[in-house]
N, C-alpha and C positions, 0 to 999 in steps of 0.2 A: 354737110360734113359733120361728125359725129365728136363730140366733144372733146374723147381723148385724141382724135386726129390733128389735134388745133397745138395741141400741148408739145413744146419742143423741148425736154429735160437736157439741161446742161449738165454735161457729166465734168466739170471740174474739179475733175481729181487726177492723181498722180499717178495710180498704176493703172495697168492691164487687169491684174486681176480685180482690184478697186470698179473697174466701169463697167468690165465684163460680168460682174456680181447685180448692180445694179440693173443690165439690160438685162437680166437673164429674171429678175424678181417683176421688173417695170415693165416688160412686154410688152402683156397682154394689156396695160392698163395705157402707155403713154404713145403716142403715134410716132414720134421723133426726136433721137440722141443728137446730141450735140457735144459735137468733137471739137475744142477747142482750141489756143496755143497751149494751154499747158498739156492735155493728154499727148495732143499729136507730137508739141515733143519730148514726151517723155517714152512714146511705145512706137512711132512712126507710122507709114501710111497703113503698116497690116491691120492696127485696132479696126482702122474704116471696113476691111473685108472681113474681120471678125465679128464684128455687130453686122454687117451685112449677113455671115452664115447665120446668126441666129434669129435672123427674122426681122428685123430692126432697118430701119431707113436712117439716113447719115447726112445732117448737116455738118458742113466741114467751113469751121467758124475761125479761118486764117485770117480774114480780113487783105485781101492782097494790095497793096500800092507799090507799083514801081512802074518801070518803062513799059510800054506795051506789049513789044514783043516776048519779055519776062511773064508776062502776066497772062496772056497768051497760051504760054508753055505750061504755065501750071495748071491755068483751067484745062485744058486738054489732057495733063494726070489725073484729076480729078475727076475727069469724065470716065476716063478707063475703069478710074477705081469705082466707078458704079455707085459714087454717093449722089442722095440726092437732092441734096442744095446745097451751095456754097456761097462763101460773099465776096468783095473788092470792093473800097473805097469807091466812092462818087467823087473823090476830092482829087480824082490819079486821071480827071478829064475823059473825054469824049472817045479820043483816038486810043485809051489803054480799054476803053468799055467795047469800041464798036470793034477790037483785035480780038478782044475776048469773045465776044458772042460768034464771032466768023470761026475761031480757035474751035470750041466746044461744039457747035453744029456740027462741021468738018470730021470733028474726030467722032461724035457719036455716026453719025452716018458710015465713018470708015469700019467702025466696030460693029455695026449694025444692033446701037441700043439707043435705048431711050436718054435725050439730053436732060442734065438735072437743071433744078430751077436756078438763075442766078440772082443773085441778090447786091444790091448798092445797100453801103452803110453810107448814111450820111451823118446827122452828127451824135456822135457818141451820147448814151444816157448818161451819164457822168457829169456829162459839160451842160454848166450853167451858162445864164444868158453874161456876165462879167468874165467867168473863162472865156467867152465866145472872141468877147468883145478885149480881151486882155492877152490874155495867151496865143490866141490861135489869130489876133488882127482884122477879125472881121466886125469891121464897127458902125457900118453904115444897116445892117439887117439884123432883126431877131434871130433868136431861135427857129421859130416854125418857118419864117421866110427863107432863111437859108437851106432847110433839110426840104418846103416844097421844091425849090427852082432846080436841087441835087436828084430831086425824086423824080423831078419832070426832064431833066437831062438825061440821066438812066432811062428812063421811057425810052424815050427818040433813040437810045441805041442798041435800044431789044433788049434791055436788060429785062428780067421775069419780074420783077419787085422790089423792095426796100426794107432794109431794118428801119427802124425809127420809133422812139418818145412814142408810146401811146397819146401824148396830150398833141401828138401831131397828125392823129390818124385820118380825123376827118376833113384838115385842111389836103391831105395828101388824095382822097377820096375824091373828092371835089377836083383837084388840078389833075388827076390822073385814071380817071373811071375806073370801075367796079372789076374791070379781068385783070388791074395791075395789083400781086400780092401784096401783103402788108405782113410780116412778121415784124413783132414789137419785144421787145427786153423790157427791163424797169418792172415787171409784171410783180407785183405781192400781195397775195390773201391779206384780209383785212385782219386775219391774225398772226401775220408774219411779220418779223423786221424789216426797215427799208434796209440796212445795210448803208451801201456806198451809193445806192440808186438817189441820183436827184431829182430826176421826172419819172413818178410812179402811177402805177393805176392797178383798180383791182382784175381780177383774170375775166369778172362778170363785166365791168367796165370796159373792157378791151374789147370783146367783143360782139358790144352791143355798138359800138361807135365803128366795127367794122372792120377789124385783125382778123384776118385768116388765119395766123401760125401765133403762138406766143411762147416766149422764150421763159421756162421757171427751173430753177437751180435749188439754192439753199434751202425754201422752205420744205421743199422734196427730200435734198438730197442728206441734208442735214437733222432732219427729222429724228424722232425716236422711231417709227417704224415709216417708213417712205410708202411703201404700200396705201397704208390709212389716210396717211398725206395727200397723195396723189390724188385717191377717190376722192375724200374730202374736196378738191377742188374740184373735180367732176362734176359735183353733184352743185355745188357753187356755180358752174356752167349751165349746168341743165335747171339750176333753181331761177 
């Protein structure tokens, strides 16, 4: 896989015309947009078919948890709309993942296209091991224990892969061999800010420990010229 194929630009931002400016300069140079809650709801599902016209592949970064047969129905929108990867909690259990994977087969077969990747989020980069253990109630497991045993449950119901902590990548490598994807967030050049990111690593770091896809945003997007940015990290890939 070729460096910029790995790079998934988070287009967090607020308009249409704001993301569609950035796909149209980042093309050539990034493999994969990322549509998240704020884009999708500020412009709805067409932004996905419009970075679709201009070339552009479309992770659609909703994050779904709810009942299964809800969850279901939308990966099966999702499939229509031709992006291609999407995510759902690992925390929404077994029987909303194995609805979902039977949903999007189904429906890509029905339309006669190619099923996009699905992806389990397990635990947010955000969440410290004290949030883990304070907020969220999970008190008896780490960090990494909880997001492998999320990562090896997604496995068993066909889910394509995982977001996850780079600092998780290679416990997850290990429990889940080498054909289950790894797209990772927390990503920041060692000349960028962390931001709000609590478990970070660099984009050369990420993919030496074994990320297929990495998630980069602000140091991109927010850049004086995102272009130069962008290569800049390329060339951090290939160094």
């Amino acid at each position: 896989m070729q460096a910029k194929d790995r790079i998934i630009l988070a287009l967090d931002v607020d308009t249409e015309k704001q993301a569609l400016s950035l796909v149209e300069q980042l093309s050539p140079t990034i493999g994969v947009f990322k549509v998240g809650m704020q884009l999708y709801n500020s412009c709805g599902p067409q932004i996905v078919e419009k970075i679709n016209q201009t070339g552009g592949k479309v992770f659609v970064d909703l994050k779904f948890h709810d009942i299964p047969n809800t969850v279901a129905a939308a990966g099966k929108v999702l499939t229509r709309l031709g992006c291609y990867m999407f995510n759902i909690h690992a925390a929404g259990g077994r029987e909303m993942m194995n609805q979902l994977v039977k949903g999007v087969y189904e429906e890509a077969k029905l339309n006669n296209i190619s099923p996009p990747l699905t992806l389990a989020v397990t635990v947010l980069t955000s969440i410290s091991q004290s949030q883990l253990e304070n907020d969220m109630f999970i008190k008896d497991k780490s960090v990494e224990e909880t997001v492998v045993e999320w990562a090896r449950m997604a496995q068993e119901c066909g889910i394509n892969g995982v977001v996850c902590s780079p600092q998780e990548i290679t416990a997850i490598r290990n429990a889940c061999g080498r054909d289950f994807k790894i797209v990772t967030p927390g990503i920041r050049p060692s000349w960028s800010a962390a931001n709000d990111q609590k478990r970070i690593t660099t984009p050369k770091e990420a993919v030496t420990m074994g990320a297929d896809y990495m998630v980069i945003g602000r140091p991109i997007t927010v850049a004086d010229n995102p272009q130069a940015a962008a290569l800049r990290i390329i060339e951090e890939l290939e160094g």
